[in-house]
GUPA-797595 format. One record per residue: residue number from 1; residue in three letters; z, x, y of N, C-alpha, C, O, CB in turn. Coordinates in steps of 0.2 Angstrom, whole numbers, padded with zeros to 4 digits, m for minus. Glycine has a CB too. Layout:
   i  aa   npz   npx   npy  capz  capx  capy   cpz   cpx   cpy   opz   opx   opy  cbpz  cbpx  cbpy
 NUM ALA     Z     X     Y     Z     X     Y     Z     X     Y     Z     X     Y     Z     X     Y
...
REM end
This chain:
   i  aa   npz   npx   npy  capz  capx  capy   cpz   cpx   cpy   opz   opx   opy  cbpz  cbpx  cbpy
   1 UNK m0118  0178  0028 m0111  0176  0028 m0110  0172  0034 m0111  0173  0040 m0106  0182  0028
   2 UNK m0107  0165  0032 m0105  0162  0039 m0097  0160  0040 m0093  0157  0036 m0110  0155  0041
   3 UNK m0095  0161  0044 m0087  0162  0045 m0086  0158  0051 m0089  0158  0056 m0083  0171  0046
   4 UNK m0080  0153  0049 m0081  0148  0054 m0075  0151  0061 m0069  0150  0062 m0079  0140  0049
   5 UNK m0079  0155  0064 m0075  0157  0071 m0075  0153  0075 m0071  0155  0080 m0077  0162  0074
   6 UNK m0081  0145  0077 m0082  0143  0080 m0077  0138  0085 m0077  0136  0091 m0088  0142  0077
   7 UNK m0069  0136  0079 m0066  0133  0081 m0058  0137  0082 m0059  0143  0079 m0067  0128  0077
   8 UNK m0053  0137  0084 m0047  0137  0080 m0043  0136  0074 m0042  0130  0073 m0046  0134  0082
   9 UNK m0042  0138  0072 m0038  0137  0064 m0031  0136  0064 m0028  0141  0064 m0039  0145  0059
  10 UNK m0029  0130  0065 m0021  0130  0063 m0019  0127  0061 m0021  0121  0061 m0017  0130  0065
  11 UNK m0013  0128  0058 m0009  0122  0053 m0006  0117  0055 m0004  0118  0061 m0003  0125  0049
  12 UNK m0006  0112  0052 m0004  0106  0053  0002  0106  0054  0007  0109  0051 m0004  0102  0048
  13 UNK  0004  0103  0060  0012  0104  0063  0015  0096  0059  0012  0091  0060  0013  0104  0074
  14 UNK  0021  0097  0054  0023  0088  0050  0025  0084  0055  0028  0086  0060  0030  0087  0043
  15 UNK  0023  0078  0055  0026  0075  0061  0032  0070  0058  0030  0066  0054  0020  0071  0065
  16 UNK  0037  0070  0060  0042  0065  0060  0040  0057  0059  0035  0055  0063  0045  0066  0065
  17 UNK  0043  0054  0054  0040  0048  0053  0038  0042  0060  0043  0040  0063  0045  0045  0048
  18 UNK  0034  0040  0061  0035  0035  0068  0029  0038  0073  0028  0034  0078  0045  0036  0072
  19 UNK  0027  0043  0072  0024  0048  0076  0015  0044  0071  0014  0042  0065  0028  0059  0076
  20 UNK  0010  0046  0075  0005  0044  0072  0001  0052  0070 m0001  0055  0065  0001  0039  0077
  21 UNK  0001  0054  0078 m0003  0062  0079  0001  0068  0083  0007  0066  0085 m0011  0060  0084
  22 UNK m0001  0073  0084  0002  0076  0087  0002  0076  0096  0005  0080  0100  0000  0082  0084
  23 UNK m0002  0071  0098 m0001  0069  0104  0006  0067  0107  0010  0068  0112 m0005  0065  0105
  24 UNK  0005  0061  0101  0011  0055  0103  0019  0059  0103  0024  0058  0105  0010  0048  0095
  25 UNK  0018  0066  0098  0026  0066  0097  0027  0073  0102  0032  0076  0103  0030  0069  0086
  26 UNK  0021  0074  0107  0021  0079  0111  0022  0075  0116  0026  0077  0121  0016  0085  0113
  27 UNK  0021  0068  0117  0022  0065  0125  0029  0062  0123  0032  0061  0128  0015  0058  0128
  28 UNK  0033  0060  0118  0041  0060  0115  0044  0065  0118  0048  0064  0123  0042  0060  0107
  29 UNK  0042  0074  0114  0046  0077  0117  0046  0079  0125  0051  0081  0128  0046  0081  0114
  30 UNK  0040  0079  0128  0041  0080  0136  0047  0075  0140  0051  0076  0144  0034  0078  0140
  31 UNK  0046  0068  0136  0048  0060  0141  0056  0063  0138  0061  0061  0142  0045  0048  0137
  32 UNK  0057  0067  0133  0064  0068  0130  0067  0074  0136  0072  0073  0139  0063  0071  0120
  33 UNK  0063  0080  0138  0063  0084  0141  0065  0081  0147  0070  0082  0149  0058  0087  0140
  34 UNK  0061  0075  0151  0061  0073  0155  0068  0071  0156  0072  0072  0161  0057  0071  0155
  35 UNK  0070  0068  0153  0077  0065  0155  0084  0070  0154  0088  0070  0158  0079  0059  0150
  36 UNK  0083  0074  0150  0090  0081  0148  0089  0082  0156  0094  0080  0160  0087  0090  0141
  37 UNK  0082  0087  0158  0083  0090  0166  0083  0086  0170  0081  0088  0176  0077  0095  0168
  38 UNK  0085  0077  0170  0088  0073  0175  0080  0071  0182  0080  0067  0187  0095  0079  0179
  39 UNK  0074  0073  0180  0071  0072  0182  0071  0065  0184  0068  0065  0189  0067  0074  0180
  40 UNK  0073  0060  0182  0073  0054  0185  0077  0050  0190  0077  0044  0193  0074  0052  0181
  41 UNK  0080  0057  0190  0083  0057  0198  0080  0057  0204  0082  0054  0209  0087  0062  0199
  42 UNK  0075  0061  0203  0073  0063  0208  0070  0057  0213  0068  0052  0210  0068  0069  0206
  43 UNK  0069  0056  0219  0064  0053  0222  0059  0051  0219  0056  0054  0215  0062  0054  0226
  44 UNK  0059  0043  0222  0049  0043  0221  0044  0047  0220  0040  0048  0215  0045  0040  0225
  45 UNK  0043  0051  0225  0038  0053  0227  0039  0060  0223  0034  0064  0222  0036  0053  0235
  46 UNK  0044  0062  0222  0046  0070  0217  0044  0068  0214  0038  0069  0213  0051  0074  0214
  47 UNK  0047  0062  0211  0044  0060  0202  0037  0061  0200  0034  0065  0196  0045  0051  0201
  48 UNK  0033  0056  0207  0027  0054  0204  0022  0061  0204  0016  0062  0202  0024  0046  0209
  49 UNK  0026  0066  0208  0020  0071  0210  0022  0076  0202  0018  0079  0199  0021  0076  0219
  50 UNK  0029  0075  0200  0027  0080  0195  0026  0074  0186  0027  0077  0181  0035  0087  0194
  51 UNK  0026  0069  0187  0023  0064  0181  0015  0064  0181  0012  0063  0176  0027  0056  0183
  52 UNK  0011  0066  0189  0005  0067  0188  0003  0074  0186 m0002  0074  0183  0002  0065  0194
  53 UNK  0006  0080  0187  0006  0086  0184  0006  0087  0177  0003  0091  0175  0009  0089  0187
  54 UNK  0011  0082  0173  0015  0081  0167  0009  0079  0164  0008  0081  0158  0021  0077  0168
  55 UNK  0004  0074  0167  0000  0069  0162 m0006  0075  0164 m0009  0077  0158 m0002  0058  0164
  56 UNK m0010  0079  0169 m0016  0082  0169 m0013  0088  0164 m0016  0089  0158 m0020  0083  0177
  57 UNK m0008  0091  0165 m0008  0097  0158 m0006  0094  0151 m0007  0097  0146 m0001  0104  0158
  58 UNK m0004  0088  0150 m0004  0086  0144 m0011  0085  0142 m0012  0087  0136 m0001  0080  0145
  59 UNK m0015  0081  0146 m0023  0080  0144 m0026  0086  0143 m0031  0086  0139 m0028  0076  0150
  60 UNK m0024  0092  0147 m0028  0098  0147 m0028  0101  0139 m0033  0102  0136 m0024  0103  0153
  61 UNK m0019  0101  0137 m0020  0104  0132 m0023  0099  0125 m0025  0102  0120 m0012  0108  0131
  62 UNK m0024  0093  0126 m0024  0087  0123 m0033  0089  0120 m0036  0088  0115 m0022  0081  0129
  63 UNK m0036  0091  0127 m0043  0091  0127 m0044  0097  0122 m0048  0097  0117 m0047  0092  0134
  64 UNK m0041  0101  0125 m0044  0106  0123 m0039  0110  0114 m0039  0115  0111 m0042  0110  0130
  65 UNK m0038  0104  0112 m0035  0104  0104 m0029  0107  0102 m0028  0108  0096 m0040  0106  0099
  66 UNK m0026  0109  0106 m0018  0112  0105 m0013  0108  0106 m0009  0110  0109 m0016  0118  0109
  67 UNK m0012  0102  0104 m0009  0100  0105 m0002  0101  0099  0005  0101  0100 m0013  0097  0107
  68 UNK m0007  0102  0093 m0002  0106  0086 m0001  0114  0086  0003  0117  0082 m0006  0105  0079
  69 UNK m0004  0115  0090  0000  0122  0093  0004  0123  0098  0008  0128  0099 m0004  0126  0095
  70 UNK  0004  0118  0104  0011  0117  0107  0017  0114  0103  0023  0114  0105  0011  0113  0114
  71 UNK  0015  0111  0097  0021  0109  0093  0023  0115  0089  0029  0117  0090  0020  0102  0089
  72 UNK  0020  0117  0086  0023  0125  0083  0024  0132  0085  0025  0137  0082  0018  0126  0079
  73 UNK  0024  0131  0091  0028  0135  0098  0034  0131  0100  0039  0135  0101  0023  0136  0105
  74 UNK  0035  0127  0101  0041  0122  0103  0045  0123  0098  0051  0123  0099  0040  0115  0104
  75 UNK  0042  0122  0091  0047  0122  0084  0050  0131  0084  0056  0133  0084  0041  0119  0075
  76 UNK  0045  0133  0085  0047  0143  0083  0052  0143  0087  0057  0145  0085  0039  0150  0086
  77 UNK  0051  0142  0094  0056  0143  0100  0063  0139  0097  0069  0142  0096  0051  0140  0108
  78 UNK  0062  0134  0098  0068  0128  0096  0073  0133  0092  0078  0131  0090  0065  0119  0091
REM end
């Protein structure tokens, strides 16, 4: 018997029209996030230090293929 354990199994999160992949409509909702909590207020140097934190966990979860699982946690939560 071989059972494919080797990856993740999950469902396709639908993406809203305009969106290509589930990257593109997770870096929408952060930049969307981003502005509600006024971050753009902040200083330069606030900014830039939590826009470099913003893009290395974006890549992190990006790499590591969840990115349609932080959309179907955001949807559940929402």
């Amino acid at each position: 018997v071989d059972m494919p354990f080797q990856a993740p199994q999950l469902p396709t999160y639908p993406l809203p029209d305009g969106f290509e992949d589930n990257l593109s409509y997770l870096k929408h909702l952060t930049e969307k996030g981003w502005k509600q909590r006024g971050f753009y207020k902040l200083n330069g140097d606030a900014q830039r230090i939590r826009e470099k934190r913003l893009e290395y966990e974006l890549g992190i979860i990006h790499q590591m293929g969840f990115d349609g699982y932080f959309l179907i946690v955001w949807d559940f939560i929402k």
